[in-house]
N, C-alpha and C positions, 0 to 999 in steps of 0.2 A: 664406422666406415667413412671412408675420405668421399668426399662428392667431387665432383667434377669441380676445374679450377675456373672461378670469375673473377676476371680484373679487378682487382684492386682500386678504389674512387680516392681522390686527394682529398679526405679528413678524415681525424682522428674518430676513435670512441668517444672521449672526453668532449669533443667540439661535438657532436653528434647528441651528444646524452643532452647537453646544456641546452641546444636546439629542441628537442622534443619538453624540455619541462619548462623550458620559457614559454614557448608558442602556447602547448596546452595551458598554462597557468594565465597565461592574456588572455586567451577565448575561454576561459572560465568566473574571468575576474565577478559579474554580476553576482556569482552566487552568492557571496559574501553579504548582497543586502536583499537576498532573499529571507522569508520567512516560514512558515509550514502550511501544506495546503492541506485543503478539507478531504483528502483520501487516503486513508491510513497512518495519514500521518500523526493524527489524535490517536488511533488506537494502539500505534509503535512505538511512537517517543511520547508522548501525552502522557497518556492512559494506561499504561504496558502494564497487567497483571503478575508477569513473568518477570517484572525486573528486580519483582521485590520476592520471587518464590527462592526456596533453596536452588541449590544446583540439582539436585537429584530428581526435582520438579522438572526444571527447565531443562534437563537431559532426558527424563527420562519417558516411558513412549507409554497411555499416548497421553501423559500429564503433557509432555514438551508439543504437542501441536497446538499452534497458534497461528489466526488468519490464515486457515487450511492448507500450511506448510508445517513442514518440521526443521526448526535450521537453528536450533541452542545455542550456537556460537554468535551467530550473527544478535541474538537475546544478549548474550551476555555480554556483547560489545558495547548495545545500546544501554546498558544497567551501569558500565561505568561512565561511558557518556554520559548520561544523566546525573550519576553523582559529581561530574565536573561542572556540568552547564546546566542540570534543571532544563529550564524552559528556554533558554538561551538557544536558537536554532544557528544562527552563528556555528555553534560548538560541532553540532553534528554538520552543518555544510561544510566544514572545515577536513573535518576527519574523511568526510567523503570526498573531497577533490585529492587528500591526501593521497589516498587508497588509488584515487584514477590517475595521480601522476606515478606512482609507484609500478602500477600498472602498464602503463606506457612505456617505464623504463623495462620491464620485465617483457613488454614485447618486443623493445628494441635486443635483449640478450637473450631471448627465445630464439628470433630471426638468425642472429648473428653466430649461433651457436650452431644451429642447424646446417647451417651453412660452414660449420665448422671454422671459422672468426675469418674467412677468407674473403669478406665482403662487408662493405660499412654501409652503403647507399640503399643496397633492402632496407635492411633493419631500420634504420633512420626513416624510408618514404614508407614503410610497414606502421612505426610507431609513432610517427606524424599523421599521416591517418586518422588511426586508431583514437591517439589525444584528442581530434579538435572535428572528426564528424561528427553533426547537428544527432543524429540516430543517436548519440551515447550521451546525449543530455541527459536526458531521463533516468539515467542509472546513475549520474553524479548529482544532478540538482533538486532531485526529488530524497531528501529525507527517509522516507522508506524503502527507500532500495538500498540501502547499505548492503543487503544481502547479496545483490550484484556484484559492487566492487569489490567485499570478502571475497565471496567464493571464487573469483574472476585472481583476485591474488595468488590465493594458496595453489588454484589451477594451472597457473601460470609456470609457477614456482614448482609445482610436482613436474611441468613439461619441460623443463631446465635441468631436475636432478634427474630424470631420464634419461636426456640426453647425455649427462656425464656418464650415468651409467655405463652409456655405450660406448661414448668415445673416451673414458679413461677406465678401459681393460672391465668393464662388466665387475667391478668392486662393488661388492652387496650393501653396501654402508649407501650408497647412492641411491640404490632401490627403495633401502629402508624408512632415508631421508625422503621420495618422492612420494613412499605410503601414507606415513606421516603427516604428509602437506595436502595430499591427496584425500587424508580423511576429515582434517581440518577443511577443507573443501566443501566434502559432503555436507558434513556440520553445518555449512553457513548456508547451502542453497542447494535444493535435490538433482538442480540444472546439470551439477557436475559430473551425474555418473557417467558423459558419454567420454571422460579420461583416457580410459583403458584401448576404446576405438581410436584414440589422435594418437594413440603408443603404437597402435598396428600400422599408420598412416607414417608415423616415422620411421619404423622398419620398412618400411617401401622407400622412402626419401632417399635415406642411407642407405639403399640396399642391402639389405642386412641379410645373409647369407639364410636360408632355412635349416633351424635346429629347433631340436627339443626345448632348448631355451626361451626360445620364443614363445611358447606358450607356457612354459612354467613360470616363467620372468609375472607373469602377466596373470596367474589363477586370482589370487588374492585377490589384485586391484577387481578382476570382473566380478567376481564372489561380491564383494562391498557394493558394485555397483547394483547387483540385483539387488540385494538386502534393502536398498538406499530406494531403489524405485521402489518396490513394494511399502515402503514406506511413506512413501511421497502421493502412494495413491490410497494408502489408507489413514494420510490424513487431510485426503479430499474424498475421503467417503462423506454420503449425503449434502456435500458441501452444495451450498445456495448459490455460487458462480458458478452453477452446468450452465450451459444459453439453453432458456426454452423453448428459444424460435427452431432451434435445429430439426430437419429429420436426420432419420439414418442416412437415405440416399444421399442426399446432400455435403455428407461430409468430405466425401472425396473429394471433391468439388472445392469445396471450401480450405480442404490441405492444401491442393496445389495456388487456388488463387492467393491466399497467403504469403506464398512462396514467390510468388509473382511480384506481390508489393513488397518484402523483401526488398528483393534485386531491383526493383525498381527507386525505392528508396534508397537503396546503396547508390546507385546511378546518380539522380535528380532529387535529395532530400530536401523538400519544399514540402508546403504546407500537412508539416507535421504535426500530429495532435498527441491528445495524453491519452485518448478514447477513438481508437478506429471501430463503427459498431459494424455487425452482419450486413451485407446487401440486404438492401430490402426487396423484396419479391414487386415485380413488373405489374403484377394482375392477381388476381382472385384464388389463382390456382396454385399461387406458392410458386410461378416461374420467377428465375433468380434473372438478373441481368444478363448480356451474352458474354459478358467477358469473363464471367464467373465459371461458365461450362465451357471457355474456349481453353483458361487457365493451363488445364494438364496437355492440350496436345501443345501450345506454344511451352509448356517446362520441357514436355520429351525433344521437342523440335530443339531448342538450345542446348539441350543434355547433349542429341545426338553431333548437333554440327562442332558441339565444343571437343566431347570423347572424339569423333573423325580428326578434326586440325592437329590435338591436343596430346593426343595419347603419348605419344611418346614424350614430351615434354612432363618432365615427372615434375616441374615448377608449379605450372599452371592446374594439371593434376591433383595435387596437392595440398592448394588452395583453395579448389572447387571441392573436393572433398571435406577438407576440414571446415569448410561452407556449411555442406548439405550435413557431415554427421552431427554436427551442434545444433544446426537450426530443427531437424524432424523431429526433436521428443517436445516443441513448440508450436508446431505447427497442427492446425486445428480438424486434423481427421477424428480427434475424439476433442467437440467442442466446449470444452471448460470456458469458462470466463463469459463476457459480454463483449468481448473485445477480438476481433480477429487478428490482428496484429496486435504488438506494443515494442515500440520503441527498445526498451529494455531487454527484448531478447536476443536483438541482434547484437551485445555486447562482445562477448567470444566471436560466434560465429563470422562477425563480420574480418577479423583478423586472418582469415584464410583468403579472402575476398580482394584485401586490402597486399597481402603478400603477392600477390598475382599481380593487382596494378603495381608494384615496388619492384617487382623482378621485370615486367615488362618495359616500364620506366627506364632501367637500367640498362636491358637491350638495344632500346632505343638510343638512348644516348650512344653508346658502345658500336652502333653501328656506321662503319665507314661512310654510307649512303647519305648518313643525315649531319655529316661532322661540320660543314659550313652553317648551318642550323641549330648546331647546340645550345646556343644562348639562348636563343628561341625557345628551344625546347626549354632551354631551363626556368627561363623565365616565363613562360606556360604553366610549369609546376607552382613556381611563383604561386602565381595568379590565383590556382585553383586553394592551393590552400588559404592565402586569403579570405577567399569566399565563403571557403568551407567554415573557417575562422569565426569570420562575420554572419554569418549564418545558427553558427553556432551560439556566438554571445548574444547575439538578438533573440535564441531560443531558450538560454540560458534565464532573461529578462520576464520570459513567458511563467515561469516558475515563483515569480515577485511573492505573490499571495493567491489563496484561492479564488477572489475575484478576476483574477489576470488569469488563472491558467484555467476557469472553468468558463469564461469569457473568452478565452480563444479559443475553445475545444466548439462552443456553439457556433462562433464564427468560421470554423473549418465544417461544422456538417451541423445545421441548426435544426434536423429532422428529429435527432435522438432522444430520448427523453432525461436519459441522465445529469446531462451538464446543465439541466433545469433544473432538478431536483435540488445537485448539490449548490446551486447557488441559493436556491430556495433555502436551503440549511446554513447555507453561511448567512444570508440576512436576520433567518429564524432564530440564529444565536446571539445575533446584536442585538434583537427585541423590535426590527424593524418587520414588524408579521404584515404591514401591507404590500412593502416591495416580496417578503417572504411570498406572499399570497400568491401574487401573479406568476413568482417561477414553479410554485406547484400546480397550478391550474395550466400552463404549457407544458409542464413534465406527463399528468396525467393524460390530456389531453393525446401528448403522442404517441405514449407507452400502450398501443394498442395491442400487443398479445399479452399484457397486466404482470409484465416482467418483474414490479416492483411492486408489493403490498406500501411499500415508506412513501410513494408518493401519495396515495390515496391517504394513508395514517395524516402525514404531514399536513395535505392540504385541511381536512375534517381538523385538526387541531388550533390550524392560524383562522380558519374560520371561529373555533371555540374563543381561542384569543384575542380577535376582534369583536367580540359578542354577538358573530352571526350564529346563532344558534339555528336556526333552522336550516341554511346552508350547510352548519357543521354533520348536521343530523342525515340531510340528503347524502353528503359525504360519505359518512359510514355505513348508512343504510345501501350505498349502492359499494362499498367495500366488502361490506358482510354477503354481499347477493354474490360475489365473484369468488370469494375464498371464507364459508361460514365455518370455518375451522381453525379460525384466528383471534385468540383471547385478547389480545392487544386493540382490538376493532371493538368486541364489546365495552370492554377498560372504557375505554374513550367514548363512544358512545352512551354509558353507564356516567360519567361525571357531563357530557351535554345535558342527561336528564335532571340530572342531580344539579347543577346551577343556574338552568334556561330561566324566565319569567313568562309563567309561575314556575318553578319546580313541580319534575313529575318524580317523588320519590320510590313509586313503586314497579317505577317500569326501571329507574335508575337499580334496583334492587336488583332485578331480576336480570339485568346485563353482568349486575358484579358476582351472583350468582354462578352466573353460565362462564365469565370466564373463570373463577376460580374451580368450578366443577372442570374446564378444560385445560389448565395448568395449575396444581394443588399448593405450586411453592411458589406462586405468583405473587410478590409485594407489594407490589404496586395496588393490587386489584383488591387485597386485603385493606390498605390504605384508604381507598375509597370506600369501602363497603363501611370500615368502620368509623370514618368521617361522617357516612350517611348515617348508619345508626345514630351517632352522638348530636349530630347536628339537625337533623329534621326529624328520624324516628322518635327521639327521645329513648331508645333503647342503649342505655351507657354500659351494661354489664357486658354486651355485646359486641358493644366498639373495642371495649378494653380488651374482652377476647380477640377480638382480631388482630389489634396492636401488638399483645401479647403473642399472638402466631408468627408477626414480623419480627421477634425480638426471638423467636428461638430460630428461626431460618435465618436472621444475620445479627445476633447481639450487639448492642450499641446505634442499632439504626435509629439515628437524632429523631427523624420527622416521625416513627413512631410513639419515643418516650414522649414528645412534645404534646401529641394527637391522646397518650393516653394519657398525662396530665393534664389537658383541656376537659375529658371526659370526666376526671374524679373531680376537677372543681365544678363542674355542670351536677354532679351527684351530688354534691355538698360534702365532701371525702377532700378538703383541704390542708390537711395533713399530707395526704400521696400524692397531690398534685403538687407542695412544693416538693416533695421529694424526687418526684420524677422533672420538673425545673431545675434543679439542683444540679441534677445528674449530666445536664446537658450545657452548661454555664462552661464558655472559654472554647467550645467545641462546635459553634455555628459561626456564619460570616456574619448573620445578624445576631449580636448579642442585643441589642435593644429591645426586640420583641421577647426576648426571655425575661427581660427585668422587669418590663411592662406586666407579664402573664403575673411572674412573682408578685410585684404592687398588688393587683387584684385576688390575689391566695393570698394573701397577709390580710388584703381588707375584708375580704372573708370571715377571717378567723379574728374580724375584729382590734388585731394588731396594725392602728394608721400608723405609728411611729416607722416601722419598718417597710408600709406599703409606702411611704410617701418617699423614704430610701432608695428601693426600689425606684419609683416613679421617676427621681430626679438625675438614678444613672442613666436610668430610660431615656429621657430625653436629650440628655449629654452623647450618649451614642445615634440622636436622631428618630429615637421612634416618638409618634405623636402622642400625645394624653392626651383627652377630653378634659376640658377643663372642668367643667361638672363635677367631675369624680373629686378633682385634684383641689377642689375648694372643699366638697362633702369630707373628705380626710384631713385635712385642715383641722374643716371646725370637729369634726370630731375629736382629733386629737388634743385639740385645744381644751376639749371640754373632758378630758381623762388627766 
């Protein structure tokens, strides 16, 4: 259906397009020396299990949930990435500013279509927007959201072949195409099932006459979209990001003030973070702040004054609609996550928001009233995007590494205790466990409803690792007193006892005990148990059984073969001790310590010629010899 006619602006599409993928590509230029930050990022592009399964794995349900979503496409995006660029983050920041320019242009011919190509200045202040507000950082410059810019694509691209649907003659080929894209959609991110509601929202735009069509056009797409949510919430069944600070009452509460920072952030996007946590409660009694419980009458207050002015304006309508239907399956009336907002969600929805400011822009200009002002005006628009610009690549910079962006997230709200932790974990991975130290002892410290067992784990660990043993022990002992149903707290616990001065072997025992009796396919805790046997119990037959329970729960696992050929050379079984050295040669980062073990299973068995072999690859790759040893095989050797 034809829409009402708006003036025509003096520039092309072409000048228009070129406009929106330069601007955004300037206000995105940082990313390019960014690198990966310490949140999902290791476990998406890093670490990804799924990159290397079949397809039928990674499609298929509920093999294909991963990080408490379902989105196989967005997987198999990241599998060929990773066959281009490995660890190269370059490679995926590249792909993802690609996906956000593509985007941008796809909301400049979303606008423009709609509008039935009667108008250039929307589309253009729609898609300028969209490119270079600070809110869509995070879904370009963060690594792990590919899954935004996919699903945000294909989304795009189904609301296009929609459109043609309707305005060239309802030809089926165009529906088919928009299913298609539509399902592609699904695939990369569950976000997309609100599709089908932005199709009813353009049947109001277009005025699209009432027919049966209209809801046949449209079964399938809603049919997929249920299928697609039920799926998206049973693969955040039991999932560990519920908030546990939440009550029930509270969540109403918490939908609308959501929705509040929303709009507010669309307005005024300043001191944005990667981590918005819950209000914290005023007092004792779990009272939330006031602006928390004032939230839903200030939404209805706006709702009403906006439907009053508004209504008949099917523009602006339109736009606050296609607002409110993207943003509510986000907004936190059922509180997932730890986070009440994120940046990332306003990706779509914000383009409904943004077509509002673009049409009213365009009023404005267009109106005789302000026509000695136009420059002004225009050079106002100017200004704002600028800012928005420079606001943007300054937030762009924020992304650098996870020291920059878990360092501004405490700098925006240093109450929380997450953005302690994980800096705690990026130090803990350098091997700096004293600066480690102190971000776990502020992360605990804040996390007072014990949201997180990894800060306590963490801290009890870099205590281990600086040989505060009895700090480490406080640690765990007051971890196990809050959550005694956590093998991982004994684990660690159980290797404090097992290497403090003196060693307590037998209480180390009965930790590796207790967690193995409380997860059966525990490795880790196997590991230890049979370390402990071989190494202070003296029970070797023992250790090797355990070893041996790690090798049928993961074949090949190195630090067991190694743990139980340490064991047969302590039994005097140096025959199977080098064979199980053998087995592990070429397949560690330290080969030196396996040549060194070998040296000693040779001088074992009485053969120096070959320990001394041994010994001298050993030290070519850096591991230390006693020299002791290395003169006694000498003269032995000398003396055969």
């Amino acid at each position: 259906m034809a829409t009402k006619q708006i003036p025509k602006k003096g520039i092309s599409v072409q000048t228009a397009l070129i406009a929106v993928i330069v601007v955004t590509f300037i206000a995105f230029l940082p990313t390019f020396s960014n690198g990966y930050v310490l949140w999902d990022d290791p476990e998406y592009v890093l670490h990804n299990p799924l990159m290397a399964a079949p397809l039928r794995v990674v499609f298929g349900i509920p093999s294909g949930y991963y990080m408490w979503n379902y989105h196989p496409l967005t997987i198999l995006v990241y599998s060929i990435e990773h066959k281009f660029f490995g660890d190269n983050m370059i490679g995926y920041h590249s792909i993802s500013l690609l996906l956000h320019l593509s985007n941008s242009v796809l909301v400049f011919f979303f606008i423009y279509y709609l509008l039935s190509k009667k108008n250039v200045m929307i589309p253009l202040i729609t898609a300028l927007l969209f490119g270079v507000h600070p809110m869509h950082v995070e879904s370009v410059a963060w690594a792990s959201e590919l899954k935004d810019v996919l699903y945000t694509f294909f989304f795009l691209a189904a609301l296009i072949g929609y459109l043609f649907y309707i305005q060239k003659g309802k030809q089926v080929k165009y529906l088919v195409y928009a299913f298609c894209l539509y399902l592609f959609s699904l695939l990369s991110k569950g976000q997309a099932v609100t599709l089908p509601l932005i199709f009813l929202l353009i049947d109001y735009f277009l005025k699209r006459k009432p027919a049966i069509s209209m809801i046949t056009d449209k079964i399938l797409f809603f049919a997929f979209s249920i299928v697609f949510g039920i799926i998206a919430l049973k693969a955040q069944d039991n999932s560990i990001v519920i908030y546990k600070g939440s009550q029930f009452l509270q969540n109403f509460f918490f939908g609308f003030y959501g929705l509040s920072l929303y709009l507010l952030k669309f307005i005024l996007p300043i001191n944005l973070s990667g981590l918005y946590p819950y209000p914290n409660p005023v007092n004792s009694q779990n009272i939330l702040p006031a602006m928390v419980y004032a939230a839903p009458v200030i939404i209805f207050i706006l709702l009403f004054i906006a439907f009053k002015i508004f209504r008949r304006d099917k523009y602006v309508m339109f736009g606050v609609l296609f607002f409110l239907v993207n943003i509510f399956p986000v907004l936190k009336f059922v509180p997932v996550s730890e986070a009440i907002i994120a940046d990332r969600y306003s990706y779509i929805p914000y383009v409904g928001l943004f077509f509002a400011v673009g049409y009213a822009f365009n009023k404005l200009l267009d109106n005789p009233a302000y026509k000695p002002n136009k420059k002004i005006i225009q050079m106002g628009g100017t200004v704002l995007l600028i800012v928005l610009s420079s606001l943007t690549w300054a937030r762009t910079m924020v992304w650098r590494d996870s020291y920059s962006f878990w360092g501004d997230a405490i700098k925006k709200d240093g109450s929380y205790w997450h953005p302690y932790a994980a800096l705690g974990q990026v130090y803990f991975e350098k091997g700096d466990y004293s600066s480690a130290l102190k971000y776990f002892q502020e992360s605990v410290e804040r996390d007072k409803s014990h949201i997180s067992d990894n800060s306590w784990l963490n801290l009890g660990l870099c205590y281990y690792k600086e040989g505060m043993y009895k700090d480490a022990l406080k640690a765990d002992d007051e971890l196990i007193a809050i959550n005694p149903d956590l093998p991982k707290a004994y684990l660690q616990r159980g290797l404090v006892y097992q290497y403090e001065n003196p060693p307590q072997p037998e209480l180390a025992l009965a930790d590796y005990n207790k967690s193995i009796q409380m997860e059966p396919a525990y490795e880790e805790a196997y590991l230890g148990r049979g370390s402990l046997y071989v190494d202070q119990l003296g029970e070797y037959d023992l250790g090797i059984a355990d070893f041996n329970k790690i090798l049928e729960l993961e074949p090949g696992n190195t630090d067991a073969i190694i743990n139980r050929g340490i064991a047969y050379y302590k039994e005097g079984n140096f025959d199977e001790a080098l064979n199980n050295y053998n087995q592990v040669i070429g397949k560690m980062q330290d080969d030196g310590k396996i040549y060194l073990l070998l040296a000693f299973a040779y001088a074992g068995k009485n053969n120096y010629a070959e320990a001394l072999q041994n010994a001298e690859q050993a030290q070519k790759l850096g591991a230390n010899i006693d020299s002791n040893s290395l003169k006694e095989w000498k003269s032995k050797n000398a003396s055969n």
